[in-house]
C-alpha positions in Angstrom: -33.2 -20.8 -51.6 -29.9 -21.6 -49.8 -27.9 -22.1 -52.6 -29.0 -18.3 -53.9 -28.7 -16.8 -50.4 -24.9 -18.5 -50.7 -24.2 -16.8 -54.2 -25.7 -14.0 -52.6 -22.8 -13.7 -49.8 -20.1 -14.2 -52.6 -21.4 -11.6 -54.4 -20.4 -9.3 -51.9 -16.9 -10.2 -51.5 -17.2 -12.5 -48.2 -14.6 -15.2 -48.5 -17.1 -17.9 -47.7 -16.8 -21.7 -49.2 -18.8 -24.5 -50.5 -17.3 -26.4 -47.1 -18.8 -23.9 -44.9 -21.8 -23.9 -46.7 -21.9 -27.4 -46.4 -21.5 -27.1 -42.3 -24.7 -24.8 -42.8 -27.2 -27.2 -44.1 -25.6 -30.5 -41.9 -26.2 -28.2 -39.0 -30.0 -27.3 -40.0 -30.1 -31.0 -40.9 -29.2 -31.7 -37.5 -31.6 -29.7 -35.4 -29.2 -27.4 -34.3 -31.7 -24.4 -34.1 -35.5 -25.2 -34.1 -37.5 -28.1 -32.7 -34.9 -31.0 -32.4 -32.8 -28.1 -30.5 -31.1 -29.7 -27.6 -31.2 -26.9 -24.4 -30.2 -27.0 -21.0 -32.4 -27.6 -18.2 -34.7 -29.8 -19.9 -36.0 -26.8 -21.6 -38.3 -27.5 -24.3 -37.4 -26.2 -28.0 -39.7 -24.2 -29.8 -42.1 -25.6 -32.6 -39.8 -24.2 -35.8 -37.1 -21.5 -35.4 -36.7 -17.8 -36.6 -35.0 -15.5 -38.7 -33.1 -14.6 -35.6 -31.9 -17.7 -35.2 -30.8 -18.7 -38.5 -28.9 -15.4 -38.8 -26.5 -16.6 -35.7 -26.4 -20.1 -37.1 -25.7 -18.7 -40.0 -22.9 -16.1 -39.3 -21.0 -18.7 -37.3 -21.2 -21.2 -39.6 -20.2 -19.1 -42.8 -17.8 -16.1 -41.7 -14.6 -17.0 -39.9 -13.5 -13.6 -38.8 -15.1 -10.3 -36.9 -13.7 -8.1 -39.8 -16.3 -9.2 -42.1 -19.6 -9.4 -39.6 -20.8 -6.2 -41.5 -20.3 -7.2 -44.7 -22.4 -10.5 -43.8 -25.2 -8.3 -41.9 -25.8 -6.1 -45.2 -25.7 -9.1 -47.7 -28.4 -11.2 -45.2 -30.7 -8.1 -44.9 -30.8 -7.5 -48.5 -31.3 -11.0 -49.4 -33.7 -12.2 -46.4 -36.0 -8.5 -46.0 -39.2 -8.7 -45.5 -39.2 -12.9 -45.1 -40.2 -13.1 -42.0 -43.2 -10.7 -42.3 -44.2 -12.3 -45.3 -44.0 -16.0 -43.9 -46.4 -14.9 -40.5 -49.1 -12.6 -41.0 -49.9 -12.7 -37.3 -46.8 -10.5 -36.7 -48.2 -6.9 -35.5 -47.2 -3.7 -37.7 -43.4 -2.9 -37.1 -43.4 -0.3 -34.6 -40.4 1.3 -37.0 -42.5 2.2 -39.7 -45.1 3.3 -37.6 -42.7 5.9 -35.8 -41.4 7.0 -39.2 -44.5 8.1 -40.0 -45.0 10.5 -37.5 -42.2 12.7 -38.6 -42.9 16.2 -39.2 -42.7 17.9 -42.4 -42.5 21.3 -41.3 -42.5 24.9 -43.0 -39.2 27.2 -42.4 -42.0 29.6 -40.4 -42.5 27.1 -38.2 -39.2 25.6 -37.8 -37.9 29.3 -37.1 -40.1 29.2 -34.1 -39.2 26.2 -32.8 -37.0 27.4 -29.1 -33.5 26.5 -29.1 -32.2 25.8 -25.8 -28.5 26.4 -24.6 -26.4 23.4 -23.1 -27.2 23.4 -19.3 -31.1 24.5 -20.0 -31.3 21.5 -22.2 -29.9 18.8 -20.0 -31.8 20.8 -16.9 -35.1 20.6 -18.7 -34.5 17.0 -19.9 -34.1 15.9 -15.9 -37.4 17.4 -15.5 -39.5 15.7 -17.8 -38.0 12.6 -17.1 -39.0 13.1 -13.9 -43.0 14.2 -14.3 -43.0 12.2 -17.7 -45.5 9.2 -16.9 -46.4 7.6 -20.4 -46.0 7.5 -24.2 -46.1 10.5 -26.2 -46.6 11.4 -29.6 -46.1 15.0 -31.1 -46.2 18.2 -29.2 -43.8 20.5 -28.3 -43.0 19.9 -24.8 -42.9 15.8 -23.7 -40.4 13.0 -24.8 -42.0 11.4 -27.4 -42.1 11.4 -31.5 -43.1 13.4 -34.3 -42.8 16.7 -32.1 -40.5 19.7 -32.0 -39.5 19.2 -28.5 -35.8 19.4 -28.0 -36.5 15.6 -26.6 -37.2 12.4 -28.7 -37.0 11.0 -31.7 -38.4 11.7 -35.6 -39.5 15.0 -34.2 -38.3 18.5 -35.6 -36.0 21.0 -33.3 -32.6 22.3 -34.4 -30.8 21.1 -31.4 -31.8 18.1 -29.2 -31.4 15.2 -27.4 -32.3 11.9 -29.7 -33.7 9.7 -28.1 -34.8 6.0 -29.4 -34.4 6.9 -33.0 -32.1 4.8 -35.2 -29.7 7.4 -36.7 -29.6 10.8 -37.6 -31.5 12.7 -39.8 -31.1 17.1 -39.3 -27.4 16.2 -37.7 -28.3 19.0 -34.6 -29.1 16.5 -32.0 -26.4 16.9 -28.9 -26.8 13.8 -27.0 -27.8 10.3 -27.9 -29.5 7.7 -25.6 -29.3 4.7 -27.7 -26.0 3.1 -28.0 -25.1 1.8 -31.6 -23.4 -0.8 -33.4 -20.2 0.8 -35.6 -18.3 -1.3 -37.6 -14.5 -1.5 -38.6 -13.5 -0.1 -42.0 -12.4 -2.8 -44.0 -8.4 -2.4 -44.9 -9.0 -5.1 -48.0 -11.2 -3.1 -49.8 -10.3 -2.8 -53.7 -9.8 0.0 -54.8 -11.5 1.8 -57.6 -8.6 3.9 -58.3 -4.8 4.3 -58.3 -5.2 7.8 -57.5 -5.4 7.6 -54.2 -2.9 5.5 -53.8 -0.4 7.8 -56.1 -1.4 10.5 -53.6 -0.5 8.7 -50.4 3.0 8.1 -51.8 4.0 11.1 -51.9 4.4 11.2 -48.1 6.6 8.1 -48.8 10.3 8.9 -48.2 13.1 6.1 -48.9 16.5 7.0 -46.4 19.3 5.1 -46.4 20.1 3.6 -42.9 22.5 1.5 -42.1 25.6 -0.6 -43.5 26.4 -1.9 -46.6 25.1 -4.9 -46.8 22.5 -4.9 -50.0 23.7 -6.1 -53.5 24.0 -3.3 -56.0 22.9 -5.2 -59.0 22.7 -2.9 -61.9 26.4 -1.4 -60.3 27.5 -4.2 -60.2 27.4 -5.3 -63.7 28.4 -2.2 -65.0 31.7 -1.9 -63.3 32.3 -5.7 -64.3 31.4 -5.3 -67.7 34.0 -1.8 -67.5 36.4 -4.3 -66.3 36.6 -6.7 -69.0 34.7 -9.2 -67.5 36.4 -8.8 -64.0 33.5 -9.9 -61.4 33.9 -6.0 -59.3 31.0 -6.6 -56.8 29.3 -2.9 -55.3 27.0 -2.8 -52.2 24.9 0.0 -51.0 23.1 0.5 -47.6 19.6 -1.0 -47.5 17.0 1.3 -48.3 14.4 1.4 -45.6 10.7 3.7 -45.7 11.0 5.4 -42.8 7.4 7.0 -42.7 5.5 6.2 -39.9 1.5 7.5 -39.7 -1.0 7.4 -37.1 -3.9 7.4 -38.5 -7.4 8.4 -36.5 -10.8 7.9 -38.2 -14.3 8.7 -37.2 -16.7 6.2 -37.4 -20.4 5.6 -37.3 -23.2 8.4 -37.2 -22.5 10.6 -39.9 -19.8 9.1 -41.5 -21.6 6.3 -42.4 -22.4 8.1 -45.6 -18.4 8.2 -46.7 -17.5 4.5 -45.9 -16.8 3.3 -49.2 -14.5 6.6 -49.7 -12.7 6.4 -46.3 -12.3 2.2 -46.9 -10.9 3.0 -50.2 -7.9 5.6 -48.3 -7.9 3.2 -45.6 -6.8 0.1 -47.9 -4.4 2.6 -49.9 -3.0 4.0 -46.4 -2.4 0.3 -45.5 -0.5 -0.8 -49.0 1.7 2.4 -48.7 3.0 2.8 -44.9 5.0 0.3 -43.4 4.8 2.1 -40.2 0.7 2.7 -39.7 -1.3 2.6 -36.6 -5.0 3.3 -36.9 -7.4 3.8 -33.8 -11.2 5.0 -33.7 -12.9 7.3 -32.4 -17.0 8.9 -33.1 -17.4 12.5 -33.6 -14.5 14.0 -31.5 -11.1 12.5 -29.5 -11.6 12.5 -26.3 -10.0 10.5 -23.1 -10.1 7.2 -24.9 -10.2 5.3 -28.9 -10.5 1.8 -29.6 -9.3 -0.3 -32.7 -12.3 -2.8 -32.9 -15.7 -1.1 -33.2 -17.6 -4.4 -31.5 -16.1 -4.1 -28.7 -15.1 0.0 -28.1 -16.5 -0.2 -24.7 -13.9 -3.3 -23.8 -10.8 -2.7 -25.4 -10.4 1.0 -24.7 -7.3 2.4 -25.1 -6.3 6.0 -23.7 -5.6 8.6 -25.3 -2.8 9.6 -23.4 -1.1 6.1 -23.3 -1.5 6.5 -27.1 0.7 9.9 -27.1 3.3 8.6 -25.0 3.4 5.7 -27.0 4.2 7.1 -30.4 7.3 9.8 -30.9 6.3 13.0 -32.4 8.0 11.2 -35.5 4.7 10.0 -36.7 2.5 11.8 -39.5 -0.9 12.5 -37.5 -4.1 12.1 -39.8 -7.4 12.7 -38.8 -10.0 11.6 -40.9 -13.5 12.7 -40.1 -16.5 14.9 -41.5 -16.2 16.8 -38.3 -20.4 16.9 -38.2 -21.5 17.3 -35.0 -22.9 19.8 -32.1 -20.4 22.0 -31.5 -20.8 20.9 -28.0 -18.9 18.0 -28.7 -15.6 19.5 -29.0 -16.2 22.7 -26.7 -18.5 21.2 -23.5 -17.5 19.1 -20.7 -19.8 15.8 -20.8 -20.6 16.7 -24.9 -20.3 13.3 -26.1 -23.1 12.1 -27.6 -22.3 8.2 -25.9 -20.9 9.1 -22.5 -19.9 12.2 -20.1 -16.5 13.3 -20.8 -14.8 15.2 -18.1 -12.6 17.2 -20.4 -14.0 18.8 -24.0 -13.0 17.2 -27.3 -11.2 21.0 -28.0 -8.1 19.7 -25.0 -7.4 16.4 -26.5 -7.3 17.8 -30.1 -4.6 19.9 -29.1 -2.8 17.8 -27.0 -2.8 15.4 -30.0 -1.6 18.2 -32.2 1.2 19.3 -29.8 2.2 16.2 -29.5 2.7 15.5 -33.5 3.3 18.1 -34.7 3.2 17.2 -38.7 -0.9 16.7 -38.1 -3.5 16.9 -41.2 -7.2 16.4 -41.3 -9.0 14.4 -43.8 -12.6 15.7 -44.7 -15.3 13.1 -46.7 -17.7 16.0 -46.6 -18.2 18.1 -49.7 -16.0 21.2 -49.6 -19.4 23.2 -50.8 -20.9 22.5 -47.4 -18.1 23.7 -44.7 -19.0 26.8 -44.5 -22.8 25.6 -44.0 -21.5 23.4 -40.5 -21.0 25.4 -37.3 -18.4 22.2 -36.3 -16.1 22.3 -38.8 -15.3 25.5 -38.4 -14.3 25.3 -35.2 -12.2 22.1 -36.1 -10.3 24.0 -38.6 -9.6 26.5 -36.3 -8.3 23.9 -33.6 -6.2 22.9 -36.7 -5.0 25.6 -37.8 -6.6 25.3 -41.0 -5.0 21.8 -41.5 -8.1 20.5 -43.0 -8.5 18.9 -46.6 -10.7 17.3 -48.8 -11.0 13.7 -49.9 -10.2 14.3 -53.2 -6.7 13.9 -55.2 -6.3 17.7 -55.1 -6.9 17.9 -51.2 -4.6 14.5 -50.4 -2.0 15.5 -52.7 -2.1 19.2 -50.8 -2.1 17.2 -47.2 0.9 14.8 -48.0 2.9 18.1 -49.3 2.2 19.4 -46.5 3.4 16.6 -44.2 6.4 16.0 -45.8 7.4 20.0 -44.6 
């Protein structure tokens, strides 16, 4: 079973050994997790160990760096769903699938009646029922609970809300969210499918010569000794440096989980083309602070402003992002849907874009759909129409643009 679960691993593109996987079975071998555990305390192990704790003896065992944690987390779900249900029948029904099926498949009549609150009447209202709300609820139109059209809760039906306890989204309206979530880095070793992109990028890729003279012309070189009868006539010419430099900002999580594989693929081609990148991350909309490791964005913050006075207005800014979101995101004071922001997305958007002025933005989403997303209308207008698709047309149209 092991030995499948480790071709299983290699198959997707984790550089994991035979060595490691050696480490894996000594450590089972050795009671490492289960009942010849050794704990502190005198604390007794338990009688045989879980899934949970296989999966941690596992990943530390078998993946050597935090880049690849993701990868490792899909390839052990696929290969290991379901085992631990199947193994002990005592195990109650997930509580998952029974909230999943209590969402609502509603008519457009009766989603049209459904009340749409404003921004303060929302977060007003949701104080409220926090306050008289005393137990579970399921359905209705009024309590936090799920399967319901209240503006409050999860797997329920209203066209702006406040999500709470639901895994991810599913309409894309809701304004807040009160369960924090686990985003993961794109990978920059991703192969790509294509040259395309690639071919695109380097068009923003400009060669000056800087410098003295102090590289070998070799192809001059041998044609001004072979003009001289076999003379040696040695010709330098300054060094050729690329002088492009790119910071590159990228949403992550939420929405954009649907255009991974797209944005990994310009991520990887960004990566092989600029000499001079620097990357940061941000969900939804920029405001007062990114991060560069998606683990630990609540750690390792880094401000926003730091990163405009760090960076000349030399550098090329990209945004890439589907720009889905409540509009109060980008236009309301405390709109993040992870923490309350004292300034609006819209202010640090165009501080960023005063600040660089050669700025593009980078949309995964179908060009068919803009006009269909409230938020990425007013992002285009923040970037004064700066926005492009992720296709070779729309890269091709950004990079010209940039190189202006």
């Amino acid at each position: 079973m092991l030995t499948d679960f480790f071709y299983t691993l290699r198959a997707a593109k984790l550089p994991v050994s035979v060595k490691e996987y050696l480490t894996l079975l000594e450590a089972l071998k050795a009671g490492v997790v289960g009942p010849n555990a050794t704990l502190p305390d005198g604390e007794e192990a338990s009688s045989a160990y879980t899934i949970d704790d296989f999966y941690y003896l596992s990943r530390a065992t078998l993946v050597k760096d935090e880049k690849h944690y993701d990868k490792f987390d899909r390839a052990f779900a696929a290969y290991f769903k379901g085992v631990e249900m199947v193994a002990d029948f005592s195990k109650e029904i997930p509580l998952e699938w029974l909230r999943k099926n209590l969402e609502l498949n509603l008519s457009p009549e009766e989603l049209a009646k459904i009340e749409k609150m404003g921004w303060d009447e929302l977060m007003e209202t949701l104080k409220k029922r926090l306050a008289e709300q005393k137990e579970r609820h399921e359905g209705g139109s009024k309590w936090i609970g799920t399967g319901g059209t209240s503006p409050f809760g999860a797997y329920g039906q209203n066209p702006q809300g406040i999500r709470i306890g639901q895994a991810g989204g599913r309409n894309r309206s809701a304004v807040k969210v009160w369960d924090q979530r686990a985003y993961r880095d794109y990978d920059d070793t991703q192969e790509l499918g294509t040259r395309n992109i690639k071919v695109a990028l380097r068009r923003l890729r400009k060669f000056a010569r800087e410098g003295h003279e102090e590289e070998l012309d070799l192809d001059e070189t041998i044609s001004k000794t072979a003009a001289n009868a076999g003379y040696l006539d040695i010709k330098m010419r300054p060094e050729r440096h690329n002088n492009v430099k790119v910071l590159l900002l990228m949403d992550v999580g939420g929405t954009m989980d649907e255009h991974i594989a797209r944005v990994e693929e310009l991520f990887s081609a960004a990566k092989t083309e600029f000499k001079h990148l620097e990357f940061y991350y941000f969900h939804n909309c920029v405001y007062d602070f990114m991060w560069k490791n998606n683990r630990r964005r609540f750690a390792e913050k880094f401000p926003t402003w730091d990163i405009i006075r760090k960076y000349n207005k030399d550098y090329k800014l990209i945004f890439v992002g589907d720009a889905t979101m409540s509009p109060y995101e980008i236009l309301q004071p405390g709109g993040s849907v992870e923490y309350n922001n004292e300034e609006p997305g819209v202010e640090w958007l165009q501080r960023l874009t005063k600040a660089f002025p050669k700025f593009a933005w980078i949309n995964p989403e179908p060009q068919g759909v803009w006009q269909y997303r409230q938020s990425i209308s007013v992002i285009q207008q923040i970037m004064s129409q700066r926005m492009f698709a992720l296709t070779l047309k729309g890269l091709e149209d950004a990079m010209r643009l940039l190189t202006k």
